[in-house]
Backbone as XML, in Angstrom:
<?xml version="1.0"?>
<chain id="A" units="angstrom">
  <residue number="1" name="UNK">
    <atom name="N" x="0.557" y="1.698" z="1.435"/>
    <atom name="CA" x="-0.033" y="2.560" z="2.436"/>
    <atom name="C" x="-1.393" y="2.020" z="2.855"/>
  </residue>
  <residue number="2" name="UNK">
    <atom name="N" x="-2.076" y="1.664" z="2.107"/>
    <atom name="CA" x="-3.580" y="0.870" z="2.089"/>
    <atom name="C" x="-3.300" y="-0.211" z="3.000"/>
  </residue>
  <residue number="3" name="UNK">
    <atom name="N" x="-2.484" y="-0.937" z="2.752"/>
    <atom name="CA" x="-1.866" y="-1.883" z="3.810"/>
    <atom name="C" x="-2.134" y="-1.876" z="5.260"/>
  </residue>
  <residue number="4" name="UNK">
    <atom name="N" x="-1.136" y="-0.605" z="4.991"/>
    <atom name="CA" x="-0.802" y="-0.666" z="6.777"/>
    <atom name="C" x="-2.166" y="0.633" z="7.654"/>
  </residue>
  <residue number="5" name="UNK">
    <atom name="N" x="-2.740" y="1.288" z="6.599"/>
    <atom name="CA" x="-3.862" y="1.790" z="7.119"/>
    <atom name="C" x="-4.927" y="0.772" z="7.425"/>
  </residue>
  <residue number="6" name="UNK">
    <atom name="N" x="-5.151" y="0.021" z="6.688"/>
    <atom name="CA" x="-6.171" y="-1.580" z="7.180"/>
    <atom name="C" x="-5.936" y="-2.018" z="8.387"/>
  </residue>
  <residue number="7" name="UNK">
    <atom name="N" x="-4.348" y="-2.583" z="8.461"/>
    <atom name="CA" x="-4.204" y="-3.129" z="9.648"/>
    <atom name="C" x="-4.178" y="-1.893" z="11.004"/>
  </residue>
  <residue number="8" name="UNK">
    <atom name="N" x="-3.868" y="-0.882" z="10.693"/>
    <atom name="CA" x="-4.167" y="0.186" z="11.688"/>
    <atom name="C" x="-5.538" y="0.077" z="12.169"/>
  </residue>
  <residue number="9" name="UNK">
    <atom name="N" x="-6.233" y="0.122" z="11.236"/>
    <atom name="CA" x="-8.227" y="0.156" z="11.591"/>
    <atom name="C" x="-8.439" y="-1.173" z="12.323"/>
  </residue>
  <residue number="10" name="UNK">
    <atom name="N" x="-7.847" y="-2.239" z="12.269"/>
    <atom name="CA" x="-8.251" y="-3.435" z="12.937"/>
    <atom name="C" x="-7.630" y="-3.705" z="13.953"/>
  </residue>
  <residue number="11" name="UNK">
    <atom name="N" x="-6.731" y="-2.713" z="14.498"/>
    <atom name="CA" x="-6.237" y="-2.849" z="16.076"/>
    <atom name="C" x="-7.097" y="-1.502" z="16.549"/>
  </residue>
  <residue number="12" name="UNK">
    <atom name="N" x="-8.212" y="-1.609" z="17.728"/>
    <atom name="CA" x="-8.622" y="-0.548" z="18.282"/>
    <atom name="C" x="-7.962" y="0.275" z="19.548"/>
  </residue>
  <residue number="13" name="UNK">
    <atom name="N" x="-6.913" y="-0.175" z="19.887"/>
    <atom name="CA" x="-5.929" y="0.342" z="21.820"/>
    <atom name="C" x="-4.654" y="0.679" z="20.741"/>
  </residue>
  <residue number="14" name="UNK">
    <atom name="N" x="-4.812" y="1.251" z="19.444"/>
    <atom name="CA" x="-3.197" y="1.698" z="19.703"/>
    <atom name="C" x="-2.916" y="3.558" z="19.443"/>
  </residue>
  <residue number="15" name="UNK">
    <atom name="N" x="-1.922" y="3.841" z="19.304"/>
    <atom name="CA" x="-1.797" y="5.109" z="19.761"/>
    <atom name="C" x="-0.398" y="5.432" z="19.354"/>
  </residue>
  <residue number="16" name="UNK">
    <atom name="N" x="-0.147" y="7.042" z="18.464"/>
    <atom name="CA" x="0.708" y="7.030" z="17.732"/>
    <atom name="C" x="1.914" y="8.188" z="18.608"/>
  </residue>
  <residue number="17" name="UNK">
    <atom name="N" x="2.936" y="8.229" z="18.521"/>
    <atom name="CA" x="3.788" y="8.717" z="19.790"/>
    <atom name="C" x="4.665" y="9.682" z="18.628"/>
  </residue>
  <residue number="18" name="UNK">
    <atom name="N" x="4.786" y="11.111" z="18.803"/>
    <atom name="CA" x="5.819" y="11.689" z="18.363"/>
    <atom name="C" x="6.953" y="12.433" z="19.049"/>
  </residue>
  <residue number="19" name="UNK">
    <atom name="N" x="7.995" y="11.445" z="17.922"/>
    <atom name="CA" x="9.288" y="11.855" z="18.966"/>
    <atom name="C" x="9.629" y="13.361" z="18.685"/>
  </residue>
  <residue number="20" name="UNK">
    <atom name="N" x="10.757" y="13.847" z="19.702"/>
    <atom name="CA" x="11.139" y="15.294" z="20.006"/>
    <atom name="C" x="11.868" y="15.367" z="18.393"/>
  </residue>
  <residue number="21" name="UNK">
    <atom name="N" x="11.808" y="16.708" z="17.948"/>
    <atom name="CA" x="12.168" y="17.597" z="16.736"/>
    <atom name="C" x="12.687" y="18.703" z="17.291"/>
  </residue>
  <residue number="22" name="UNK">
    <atom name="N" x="13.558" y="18.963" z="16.447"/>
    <atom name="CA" x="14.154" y="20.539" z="16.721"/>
    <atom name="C" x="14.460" y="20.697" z="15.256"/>
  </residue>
  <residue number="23" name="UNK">
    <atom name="N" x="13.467" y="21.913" z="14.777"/>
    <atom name="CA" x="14.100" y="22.145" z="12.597"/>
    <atom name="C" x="14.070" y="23.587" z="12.937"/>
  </residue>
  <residue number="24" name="UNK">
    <atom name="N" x="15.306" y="23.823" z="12.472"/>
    <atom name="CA" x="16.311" y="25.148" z="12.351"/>
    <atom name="C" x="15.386" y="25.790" z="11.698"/>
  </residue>
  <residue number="25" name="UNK">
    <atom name="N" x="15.091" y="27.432" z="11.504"/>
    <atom name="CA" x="14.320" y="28.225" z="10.744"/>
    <atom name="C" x="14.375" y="27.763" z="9.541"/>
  </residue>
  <residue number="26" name="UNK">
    <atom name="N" x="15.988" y="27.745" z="9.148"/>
    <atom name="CA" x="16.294" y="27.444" z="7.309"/>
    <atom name="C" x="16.073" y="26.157" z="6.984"/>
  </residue>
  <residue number="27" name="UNK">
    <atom name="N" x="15.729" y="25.203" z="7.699"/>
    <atom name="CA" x="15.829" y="23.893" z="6.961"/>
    <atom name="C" x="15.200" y="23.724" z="5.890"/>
  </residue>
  <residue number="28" name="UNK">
    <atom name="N" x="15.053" y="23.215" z="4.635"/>
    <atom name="CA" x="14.325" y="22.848" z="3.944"/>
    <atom name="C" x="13.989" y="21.208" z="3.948"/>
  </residue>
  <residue number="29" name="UNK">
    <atom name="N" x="14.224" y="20.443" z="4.631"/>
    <atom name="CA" x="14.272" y="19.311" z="4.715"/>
    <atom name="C" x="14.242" y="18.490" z="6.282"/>
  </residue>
  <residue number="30" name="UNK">
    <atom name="N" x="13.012" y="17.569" z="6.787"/>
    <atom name="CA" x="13.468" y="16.924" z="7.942"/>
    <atom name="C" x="12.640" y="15.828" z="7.566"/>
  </residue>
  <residue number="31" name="UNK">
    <atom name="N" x="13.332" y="15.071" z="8.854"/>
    <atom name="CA" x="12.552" y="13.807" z="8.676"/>
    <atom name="C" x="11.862" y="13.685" z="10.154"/>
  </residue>
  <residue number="32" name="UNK">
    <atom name="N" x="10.847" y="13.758" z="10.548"/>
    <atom name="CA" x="9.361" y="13.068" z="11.925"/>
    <atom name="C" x="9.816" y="11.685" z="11.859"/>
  </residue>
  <residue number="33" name="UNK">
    <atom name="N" x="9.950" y="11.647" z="13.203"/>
    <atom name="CA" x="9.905" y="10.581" z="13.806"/>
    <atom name="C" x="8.796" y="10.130" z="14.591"/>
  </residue>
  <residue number="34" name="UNK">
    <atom name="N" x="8.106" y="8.994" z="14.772"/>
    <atom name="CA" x="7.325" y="8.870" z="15.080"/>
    <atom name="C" x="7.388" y="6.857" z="15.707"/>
  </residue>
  <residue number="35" name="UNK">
    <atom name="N" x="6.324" y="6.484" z="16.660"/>
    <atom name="CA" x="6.024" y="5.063" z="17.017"/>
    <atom name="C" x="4.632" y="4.948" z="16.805"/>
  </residue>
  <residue number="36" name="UNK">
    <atom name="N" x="4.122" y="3.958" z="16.247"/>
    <atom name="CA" x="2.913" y="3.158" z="16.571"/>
    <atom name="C" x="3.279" y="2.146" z="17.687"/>
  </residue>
  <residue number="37" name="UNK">
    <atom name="N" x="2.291" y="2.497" z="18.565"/>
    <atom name="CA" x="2.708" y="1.617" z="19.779"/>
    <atom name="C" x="1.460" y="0.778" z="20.314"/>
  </residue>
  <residue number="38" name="UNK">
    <atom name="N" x="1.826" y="-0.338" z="20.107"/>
    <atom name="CA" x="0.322" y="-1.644" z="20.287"/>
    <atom name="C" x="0.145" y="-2.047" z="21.518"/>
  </residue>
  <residue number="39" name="UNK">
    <atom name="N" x="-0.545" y="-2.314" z="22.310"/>
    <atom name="CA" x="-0.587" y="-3.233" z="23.810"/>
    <atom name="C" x="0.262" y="-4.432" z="23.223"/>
  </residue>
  <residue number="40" name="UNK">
    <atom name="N" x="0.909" y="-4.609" z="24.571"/>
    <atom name="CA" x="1.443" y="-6.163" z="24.597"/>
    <atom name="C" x="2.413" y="-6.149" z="23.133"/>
  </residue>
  <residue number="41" name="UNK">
    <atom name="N" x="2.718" y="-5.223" z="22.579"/>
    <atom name="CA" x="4.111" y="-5.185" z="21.229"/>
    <atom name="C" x="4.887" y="-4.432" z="21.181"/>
  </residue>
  <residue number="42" name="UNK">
    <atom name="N" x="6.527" y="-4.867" z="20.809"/>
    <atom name="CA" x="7.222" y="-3.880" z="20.291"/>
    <atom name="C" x="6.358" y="-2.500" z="19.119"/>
  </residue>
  <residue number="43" name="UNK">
    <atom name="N" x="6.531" y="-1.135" z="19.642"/>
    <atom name="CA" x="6.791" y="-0.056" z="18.605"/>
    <atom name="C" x="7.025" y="-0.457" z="17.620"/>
  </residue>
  <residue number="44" name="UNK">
    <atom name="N" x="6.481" y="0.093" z="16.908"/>
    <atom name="CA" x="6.633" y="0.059" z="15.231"/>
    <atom name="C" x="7.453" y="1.393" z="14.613"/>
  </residue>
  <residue number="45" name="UNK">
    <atom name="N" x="8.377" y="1.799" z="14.373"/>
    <atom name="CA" x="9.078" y="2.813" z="13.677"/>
    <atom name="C" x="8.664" y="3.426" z="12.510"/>
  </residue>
  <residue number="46" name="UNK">
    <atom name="N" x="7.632" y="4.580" z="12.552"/>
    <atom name="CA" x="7.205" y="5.229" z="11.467"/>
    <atom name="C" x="8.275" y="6.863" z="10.972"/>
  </residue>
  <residue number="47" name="UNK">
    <atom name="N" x="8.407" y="6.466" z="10.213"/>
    <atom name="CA" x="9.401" y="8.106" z="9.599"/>
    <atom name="C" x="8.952" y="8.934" z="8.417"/>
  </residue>
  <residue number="48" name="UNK">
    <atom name="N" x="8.344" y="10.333" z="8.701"/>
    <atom name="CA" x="8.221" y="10.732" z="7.401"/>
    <atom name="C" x="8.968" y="11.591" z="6.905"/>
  </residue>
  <residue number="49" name="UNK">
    <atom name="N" x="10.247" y="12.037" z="5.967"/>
    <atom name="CA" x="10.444" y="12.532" z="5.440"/>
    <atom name="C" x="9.380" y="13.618" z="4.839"/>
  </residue>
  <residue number="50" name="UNK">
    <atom name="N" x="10.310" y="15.011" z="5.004"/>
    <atom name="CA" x="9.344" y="16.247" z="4.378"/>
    <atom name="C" x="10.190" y="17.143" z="3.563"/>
  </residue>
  <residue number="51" name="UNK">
    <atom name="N" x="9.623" y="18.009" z="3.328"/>
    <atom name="CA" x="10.375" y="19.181" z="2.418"/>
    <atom name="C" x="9.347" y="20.227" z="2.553"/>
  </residue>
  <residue number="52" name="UNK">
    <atom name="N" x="9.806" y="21.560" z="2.693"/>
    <atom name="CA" x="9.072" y="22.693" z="2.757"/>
    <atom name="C" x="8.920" y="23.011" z="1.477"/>
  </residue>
  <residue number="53" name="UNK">
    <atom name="N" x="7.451" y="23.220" z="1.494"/>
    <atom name="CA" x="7.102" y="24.353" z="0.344"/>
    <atom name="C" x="6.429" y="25.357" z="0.307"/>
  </residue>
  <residue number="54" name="UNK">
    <atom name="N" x="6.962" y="26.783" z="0.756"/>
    <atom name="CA" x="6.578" y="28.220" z="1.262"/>
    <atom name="C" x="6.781" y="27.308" z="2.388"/>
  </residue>
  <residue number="55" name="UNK">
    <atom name="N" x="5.192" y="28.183" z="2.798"/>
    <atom name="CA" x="5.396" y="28.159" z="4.271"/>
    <atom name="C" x="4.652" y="26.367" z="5.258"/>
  </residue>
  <residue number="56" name="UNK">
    <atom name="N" x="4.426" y="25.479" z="4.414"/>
    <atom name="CA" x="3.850" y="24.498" z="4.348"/>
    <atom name="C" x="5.110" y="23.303" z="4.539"/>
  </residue>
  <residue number="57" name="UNK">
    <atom name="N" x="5.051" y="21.985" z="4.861"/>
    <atom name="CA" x="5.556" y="21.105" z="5.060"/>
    <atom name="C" x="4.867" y="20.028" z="4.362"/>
  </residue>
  <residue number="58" name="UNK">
    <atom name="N" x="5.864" y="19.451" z="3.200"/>
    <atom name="CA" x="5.054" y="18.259" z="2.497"/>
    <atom name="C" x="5.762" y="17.036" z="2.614"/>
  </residue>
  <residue number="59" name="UNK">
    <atom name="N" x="5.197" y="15.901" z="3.046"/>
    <atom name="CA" x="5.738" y="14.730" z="3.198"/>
    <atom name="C" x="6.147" y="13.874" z="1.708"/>
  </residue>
  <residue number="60" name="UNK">
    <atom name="N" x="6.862" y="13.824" z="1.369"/>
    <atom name="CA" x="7.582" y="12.772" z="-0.095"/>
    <atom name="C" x="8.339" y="11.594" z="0.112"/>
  </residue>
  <residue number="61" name="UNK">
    <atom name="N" x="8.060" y="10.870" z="1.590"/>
    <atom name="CA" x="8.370" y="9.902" z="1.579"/>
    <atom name="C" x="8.075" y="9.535" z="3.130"/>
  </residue>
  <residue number="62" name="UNK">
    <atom name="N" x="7.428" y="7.766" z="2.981"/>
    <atom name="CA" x="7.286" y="7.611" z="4.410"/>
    <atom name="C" x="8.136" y="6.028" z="4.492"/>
  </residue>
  <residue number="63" name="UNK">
    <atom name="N" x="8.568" y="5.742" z="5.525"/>
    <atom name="CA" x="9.506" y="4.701" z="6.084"/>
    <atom name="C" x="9.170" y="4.305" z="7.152"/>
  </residue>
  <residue number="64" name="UNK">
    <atom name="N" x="8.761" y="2.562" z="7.321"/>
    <atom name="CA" x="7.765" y="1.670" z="8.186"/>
    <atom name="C" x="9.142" y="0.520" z="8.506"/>
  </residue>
  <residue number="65" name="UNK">
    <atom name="N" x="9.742" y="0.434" z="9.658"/>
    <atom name="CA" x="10.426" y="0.104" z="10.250"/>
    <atom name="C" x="11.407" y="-0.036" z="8.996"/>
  </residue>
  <residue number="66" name="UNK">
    <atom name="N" x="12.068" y="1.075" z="8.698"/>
    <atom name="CA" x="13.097" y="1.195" z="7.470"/>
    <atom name="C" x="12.702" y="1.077" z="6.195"/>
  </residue>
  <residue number="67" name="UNK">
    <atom name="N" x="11.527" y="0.505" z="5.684"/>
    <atom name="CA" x="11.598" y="0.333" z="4.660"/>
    <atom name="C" x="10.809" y="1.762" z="4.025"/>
  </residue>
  <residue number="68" name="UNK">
    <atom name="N" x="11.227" y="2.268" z="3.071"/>
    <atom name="CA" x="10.694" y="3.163" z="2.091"/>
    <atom name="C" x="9.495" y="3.141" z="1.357"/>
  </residue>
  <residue number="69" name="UNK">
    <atom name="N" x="8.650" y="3.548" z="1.189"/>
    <atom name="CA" x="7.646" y="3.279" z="0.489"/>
    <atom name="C" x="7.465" y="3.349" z="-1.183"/>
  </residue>
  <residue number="70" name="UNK">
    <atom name="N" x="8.682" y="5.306" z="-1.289"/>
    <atom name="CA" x="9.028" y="5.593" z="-2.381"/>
    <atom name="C" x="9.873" y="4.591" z="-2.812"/>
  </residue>
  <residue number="71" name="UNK">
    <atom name="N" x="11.087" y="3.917" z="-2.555"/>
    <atom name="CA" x="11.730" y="2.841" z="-2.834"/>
    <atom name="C" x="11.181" y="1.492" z="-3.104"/>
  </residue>
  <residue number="72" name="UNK">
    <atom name="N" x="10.286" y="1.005" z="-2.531"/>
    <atom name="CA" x="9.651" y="0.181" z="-2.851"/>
    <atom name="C" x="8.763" y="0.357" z="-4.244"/>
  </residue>
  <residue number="73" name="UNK">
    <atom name="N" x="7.708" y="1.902" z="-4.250"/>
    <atom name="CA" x="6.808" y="2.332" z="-5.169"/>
    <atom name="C" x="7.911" y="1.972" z="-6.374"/>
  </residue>
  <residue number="74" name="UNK">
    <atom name="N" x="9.096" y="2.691" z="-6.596"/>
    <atom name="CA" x="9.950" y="3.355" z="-7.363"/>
    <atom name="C" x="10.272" y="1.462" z="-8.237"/>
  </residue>
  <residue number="75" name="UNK">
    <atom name="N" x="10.738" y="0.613" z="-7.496"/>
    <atom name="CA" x="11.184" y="-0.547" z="-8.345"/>
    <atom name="C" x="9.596" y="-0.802" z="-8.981"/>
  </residue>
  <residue number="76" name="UNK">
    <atom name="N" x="8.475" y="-1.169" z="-8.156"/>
    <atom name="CA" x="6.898" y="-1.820" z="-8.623"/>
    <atom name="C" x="6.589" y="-0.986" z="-10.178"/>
  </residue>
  <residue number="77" name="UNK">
    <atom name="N" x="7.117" y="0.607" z="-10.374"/>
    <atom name="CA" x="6.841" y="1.504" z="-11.253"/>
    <atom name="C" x="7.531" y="0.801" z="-12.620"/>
  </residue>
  <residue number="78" name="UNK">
    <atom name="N" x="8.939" y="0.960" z="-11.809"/>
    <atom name="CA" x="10.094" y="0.795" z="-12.662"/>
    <atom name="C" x="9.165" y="-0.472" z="-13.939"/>
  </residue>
  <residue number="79" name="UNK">
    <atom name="N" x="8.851" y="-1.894" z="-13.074"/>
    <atom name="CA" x="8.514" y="-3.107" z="-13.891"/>
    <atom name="C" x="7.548" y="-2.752" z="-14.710"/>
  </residue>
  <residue number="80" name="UNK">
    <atom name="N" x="6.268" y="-1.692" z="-14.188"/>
    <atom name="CA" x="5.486" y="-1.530" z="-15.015"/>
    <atom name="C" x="5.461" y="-0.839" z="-16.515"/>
  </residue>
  <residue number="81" name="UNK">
    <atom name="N" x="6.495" y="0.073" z="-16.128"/>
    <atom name="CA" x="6.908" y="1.073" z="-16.909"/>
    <atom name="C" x="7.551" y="0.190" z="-18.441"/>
  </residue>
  <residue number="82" name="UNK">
    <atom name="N" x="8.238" y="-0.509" z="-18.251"/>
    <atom name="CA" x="9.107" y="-1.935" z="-19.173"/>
    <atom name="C" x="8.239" y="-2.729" z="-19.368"/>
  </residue>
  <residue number="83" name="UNK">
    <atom name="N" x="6.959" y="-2.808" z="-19.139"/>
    <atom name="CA" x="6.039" y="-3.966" z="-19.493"/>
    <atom name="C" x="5.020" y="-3.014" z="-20.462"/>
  </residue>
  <residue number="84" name="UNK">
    <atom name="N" x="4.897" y="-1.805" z="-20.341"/>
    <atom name="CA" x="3.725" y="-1.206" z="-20.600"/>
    <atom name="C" x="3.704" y="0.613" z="-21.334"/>
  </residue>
  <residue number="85" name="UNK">
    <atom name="N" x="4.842" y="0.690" z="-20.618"/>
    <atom name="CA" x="4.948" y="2.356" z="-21.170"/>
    <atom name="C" x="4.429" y="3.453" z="-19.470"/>
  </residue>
  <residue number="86" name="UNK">
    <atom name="N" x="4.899" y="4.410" z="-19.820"/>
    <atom name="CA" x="4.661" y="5.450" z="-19.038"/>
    <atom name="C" x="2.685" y="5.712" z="-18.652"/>
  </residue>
  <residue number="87" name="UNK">
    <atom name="N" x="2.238" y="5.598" z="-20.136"/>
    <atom name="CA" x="0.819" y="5.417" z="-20.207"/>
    <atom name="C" x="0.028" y="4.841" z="-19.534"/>
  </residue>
  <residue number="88" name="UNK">
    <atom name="N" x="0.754" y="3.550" z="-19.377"/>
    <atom name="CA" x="0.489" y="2.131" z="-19.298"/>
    <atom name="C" x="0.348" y="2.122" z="-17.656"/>
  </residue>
  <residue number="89" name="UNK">
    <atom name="N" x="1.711" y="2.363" z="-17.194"/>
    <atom name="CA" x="1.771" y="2.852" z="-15.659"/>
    <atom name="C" x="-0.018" y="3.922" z="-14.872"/>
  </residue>
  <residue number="90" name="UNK">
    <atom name="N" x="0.262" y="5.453" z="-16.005"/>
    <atom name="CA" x="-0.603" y="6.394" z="-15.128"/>
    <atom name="C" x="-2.050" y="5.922" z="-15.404"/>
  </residue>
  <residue number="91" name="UNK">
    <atom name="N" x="-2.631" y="4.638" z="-16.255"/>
    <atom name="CA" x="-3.773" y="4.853" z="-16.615"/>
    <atom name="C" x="-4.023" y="3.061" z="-15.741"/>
  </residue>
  <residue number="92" name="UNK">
    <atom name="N" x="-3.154" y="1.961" z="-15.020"/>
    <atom name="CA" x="-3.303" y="1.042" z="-14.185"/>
    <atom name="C" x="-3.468" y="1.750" z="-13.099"/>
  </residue>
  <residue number="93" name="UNK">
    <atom name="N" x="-2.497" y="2.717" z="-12.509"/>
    <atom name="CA" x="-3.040" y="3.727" z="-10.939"/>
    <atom name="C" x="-3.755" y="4.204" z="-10.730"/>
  </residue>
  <residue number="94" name="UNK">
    <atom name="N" x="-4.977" y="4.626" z="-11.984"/>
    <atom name="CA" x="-6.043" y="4.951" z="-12.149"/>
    <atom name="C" x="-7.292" y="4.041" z="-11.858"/>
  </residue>
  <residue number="95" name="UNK">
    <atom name="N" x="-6.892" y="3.135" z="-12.817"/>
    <atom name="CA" x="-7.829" y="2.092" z="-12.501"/>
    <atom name="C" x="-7.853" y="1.291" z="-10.852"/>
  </residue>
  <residue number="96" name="UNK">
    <atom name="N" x="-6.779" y="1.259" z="-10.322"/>
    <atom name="CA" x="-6.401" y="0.806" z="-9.223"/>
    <atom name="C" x="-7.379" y="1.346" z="-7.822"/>
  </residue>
  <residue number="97" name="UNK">
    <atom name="N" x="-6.844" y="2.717" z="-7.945"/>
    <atom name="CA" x="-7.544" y="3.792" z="-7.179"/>
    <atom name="C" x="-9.212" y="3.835" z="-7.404"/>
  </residue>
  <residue number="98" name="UNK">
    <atom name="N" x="-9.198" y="3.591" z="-9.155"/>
    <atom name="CA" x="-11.126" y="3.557" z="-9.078"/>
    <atom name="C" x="-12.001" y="2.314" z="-8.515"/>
  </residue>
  <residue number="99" name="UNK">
    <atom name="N" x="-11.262" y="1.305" z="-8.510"/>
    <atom name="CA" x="-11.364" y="-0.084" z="-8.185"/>
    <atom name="C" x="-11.715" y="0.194" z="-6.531"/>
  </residue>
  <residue number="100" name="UNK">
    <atom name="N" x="-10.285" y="0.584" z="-5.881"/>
    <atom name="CA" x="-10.761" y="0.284" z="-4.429"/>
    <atom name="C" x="-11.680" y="1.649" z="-3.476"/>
  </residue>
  <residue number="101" name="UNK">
    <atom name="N" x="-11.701" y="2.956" z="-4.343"/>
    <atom name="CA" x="-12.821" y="3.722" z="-3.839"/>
    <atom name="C" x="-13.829" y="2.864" z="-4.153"/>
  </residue>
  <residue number="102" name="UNK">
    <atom name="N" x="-14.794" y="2.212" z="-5.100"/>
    <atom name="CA" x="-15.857" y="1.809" z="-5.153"/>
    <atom name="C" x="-15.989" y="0.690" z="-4.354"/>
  </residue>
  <residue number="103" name="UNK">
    <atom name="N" x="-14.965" y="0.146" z="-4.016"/>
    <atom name="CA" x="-14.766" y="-1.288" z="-2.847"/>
    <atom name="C" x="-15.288" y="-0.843" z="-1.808"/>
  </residue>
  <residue number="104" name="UNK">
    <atom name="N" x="-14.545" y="0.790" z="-1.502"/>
    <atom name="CA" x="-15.114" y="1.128" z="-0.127"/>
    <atom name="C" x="-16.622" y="1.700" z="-0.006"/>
  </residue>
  <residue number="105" name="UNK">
    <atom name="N" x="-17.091" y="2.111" z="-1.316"/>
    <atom name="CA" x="-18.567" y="1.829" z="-0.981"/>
    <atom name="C" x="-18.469" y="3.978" z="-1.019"/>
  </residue>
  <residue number="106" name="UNK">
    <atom name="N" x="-17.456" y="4.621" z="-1.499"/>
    <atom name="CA" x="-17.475" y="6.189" z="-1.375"/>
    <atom name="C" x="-18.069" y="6.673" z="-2.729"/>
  </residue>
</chain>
């Protein structure tokens, strides 16, 4: 996500487009569709998957021209998890996260 928020900040003309939705009263589940759209480039295909909770909408997964993020997260976990333990995993995402807030200077 850090990724593609970087390269978002270093294009200044672009502009994010949301496509038409229609979610039934009962749904508990949709997926937003959405484009990042650049001068002079193909759209970029952003999708977020959501799920209601009460009366709120929470996103649990986002998808950047198909690819998954959770799917991607989910194998990177998986290796850590077999190298290190569950521990091992929540206390590197920690460090990770403390690493690049202080990068940004917050």
């Amino acid at each position: 996500m850090r990724t593609y928020s970087t390269a978002f900040r270093e294009f200044s003309d672009w502009e994010v487009r949301h496509l038409p939705l229609q979610v039934p009263e009962v749904a508990e589940n949709v997926t937003v569709r959405t484009q990042v759209v650049f001068p002079e480039a193909a759209p970029v295909e952003v999708l977020y998957r959501m799920y209601r909770q009460g009366e709120r909408w929470m996103v649990y997964d986002v998808k950047i021209e198909g690819i998954s993020l959770v799917t991607n997260y989910r194998s990177s976990f998986s290796m850590e998890i077999r190298k290190g333990g569950m521990d091992r995993l929540i206390q590197r995402i920690g460090d990770l996260n403390r690493s690049r807030i202080a990068q940004a200077g917050m």
